[in-house]
C-alpha positions, 0 to 999 in steps of 0.5 A: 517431519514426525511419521508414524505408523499406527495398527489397529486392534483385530486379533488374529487379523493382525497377520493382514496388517503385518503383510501391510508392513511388510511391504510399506517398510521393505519395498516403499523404504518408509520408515517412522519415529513412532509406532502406537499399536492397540490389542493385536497391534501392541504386539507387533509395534516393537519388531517394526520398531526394530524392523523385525519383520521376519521374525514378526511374521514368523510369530504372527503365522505360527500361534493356535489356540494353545499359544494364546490361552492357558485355560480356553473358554471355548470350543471351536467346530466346523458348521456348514464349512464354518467355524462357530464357537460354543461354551467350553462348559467345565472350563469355564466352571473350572476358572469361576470355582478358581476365584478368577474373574472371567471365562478363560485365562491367557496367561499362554499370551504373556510367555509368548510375550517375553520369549518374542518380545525380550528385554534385549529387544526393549533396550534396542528400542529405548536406544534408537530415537524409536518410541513404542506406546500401546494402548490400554484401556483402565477399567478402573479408573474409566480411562484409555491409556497410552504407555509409552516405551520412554516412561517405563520398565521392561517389566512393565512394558510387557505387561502393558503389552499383555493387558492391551491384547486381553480381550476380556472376559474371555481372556485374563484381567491385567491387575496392575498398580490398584487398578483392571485393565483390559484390551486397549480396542475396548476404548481407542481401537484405531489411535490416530488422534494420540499419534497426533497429539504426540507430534505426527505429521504423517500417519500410515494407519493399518486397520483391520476392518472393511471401510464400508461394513459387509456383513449382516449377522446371523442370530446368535446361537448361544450366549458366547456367540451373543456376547460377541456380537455385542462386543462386535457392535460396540467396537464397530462403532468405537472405530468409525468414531476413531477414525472420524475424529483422527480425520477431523484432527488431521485435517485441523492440524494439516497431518498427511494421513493414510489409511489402509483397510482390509478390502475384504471381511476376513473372519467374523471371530478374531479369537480364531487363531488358524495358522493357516488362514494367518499365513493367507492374511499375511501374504493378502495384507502384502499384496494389497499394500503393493496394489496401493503403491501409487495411490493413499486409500483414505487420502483425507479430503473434506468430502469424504466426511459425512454429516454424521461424522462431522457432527460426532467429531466436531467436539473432540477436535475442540478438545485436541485444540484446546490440548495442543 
């Protein structure tokens, strides 16, 4: 029996998942062949691997903004008891006249990256019957890819890393081997369906969103804001399409699968790095894992399933027949 863990993009409400982790590893003893992360989740997948998850939370409560980006391209302020983002207007120009190709830079993310996730750590994986894939959407060649820990460098693994985390354009372009790459969730937020294709048998998936959507938006108030919600929009849809297909295939192919939801909406902005709030997350994400210890939140039944999804999903579970 093959299992395997699978987080989902979400930013800094990756520390949710991490409290989620916590408990299935530390309490319930799961442990998993293989760890397949997207965006937020592809930085956390090589400490679990390596049952690092002090350290993880050590990391994933103590970042700001100035850990994440080198050049912020935008503003945070309190409105009404909120926090809303506006256009940080000269550092965005700053990065335009520079030649680069988007709003801000997180080449702050990248040393991150090497200080936590060191070569030593690579190697510790690559020795252990532990494989790490991350997610990483090619905008070049129009196409997601899966990069395994088993097919390549440290170097380059890092990279990997880097480039699934980039939320562009209001992070760095990753340009690698004549191609752009950007954040994996742009493509396959909650990558069930490549942990199957991969020989799962059993599939815990961590995803940063309520199952049921809870929140309706108020108009945007500048083009950042509006921008986000776009972004918002489509990846909201990106999910649910995911999700319905690795149900679809995990049903196909008799793949037991979990599915763990944030019970509540956490933040409306993800690029919103609070220490703070972080911290709460990681303790939440902790406590509701334990208060689901008896039962599986999406244990897959048939009728869970709407007509709808059936109807978008039908195909690829043809397509993943056809490739297996």
């Amino acid at each position: 029996m093959k299992k395997a863990l699978v987080i989902s993009g979400g930013g800094s409400k990756g520390a949710f998942a991490g409290g989620v982790a916590q408990y299935l590893m530390k309490k319930e003893n799961r442990s998993y062949d293989l760890f397949i992360g997207t965006s937020t989740g592809s930085l956390m997948v090589s400490h679990l691997a390596l049952g690092m998850l002090d350290e993880l939370q050590q990391l994933y409560t103590n970042v700001n903004q100035e850990t994440i980006f080198s050049n912020n391209p935008f503003r945070i302020k309190m409105v009404a008891g909120e926090k809303v983002i506006s256009i940080r207007h000269l550092n965005t120009l700053w990065n335009f006249l520079n030649g680069r190709k988007t709003f801000g830079e997180s080449k702050n993310l990248r040393t991150l990256i090497k200080n936590n996730i060191t070569e030593k750590m690579y190697e510790e994986i690559r020795k252990s019957n532990k494989e790490v894939v991350v997610t990483v959407s090619n905008l070049t060649a129009n196409q997601i890819e899966y990069k395994s820990s088993n097919d390549c460098t440290y170097e380059d693994f890092a990279d990997w890393i880097w480039g699934s985390c980039n939320y562009v354009p209001f992070m760095s372009l990753l340009e690698k081997d004549h191609c752009q790459y950007a954040d994996g969730g742009f493509g396959s937020l909650v990558p069930i369906r490549e942990a199957i294709l991969r020989g799962a048998t059993e599939i815990d998936a961590i995803i940063l969103e309520t199952e049921v959507s809870q929140i309706n938006r108020v108009p945007s108030k500048n083009p950042f804001t509006l921008l986000f919600d776009v972004f918002d929009f489509m990846l909201t849809h990106v999910e649910r399409h995911n999700i319905t297909i690795g149900k679809l295939a995990a049903n196909n192919k008799n793949v037991k699968l979990n599915l763990y939801y944030t019970p509540t909406v956490l933040t409306t902005n993800s690029l919103i790095f609070d220490k703070k709030l972080m911290h709460t997350w990681w303790k939440s994400g902790y406590r509701y894992a334990k208060s689901k210890r008896e039962e599986l939140m999406s244990e897959f039944r048939p009728d869970i399933l709407t007509d709808q999804e059936v109807g978008e999903g039908i195909d690829d579970v043809e397509k993943l027949d056809l490739k297996l």
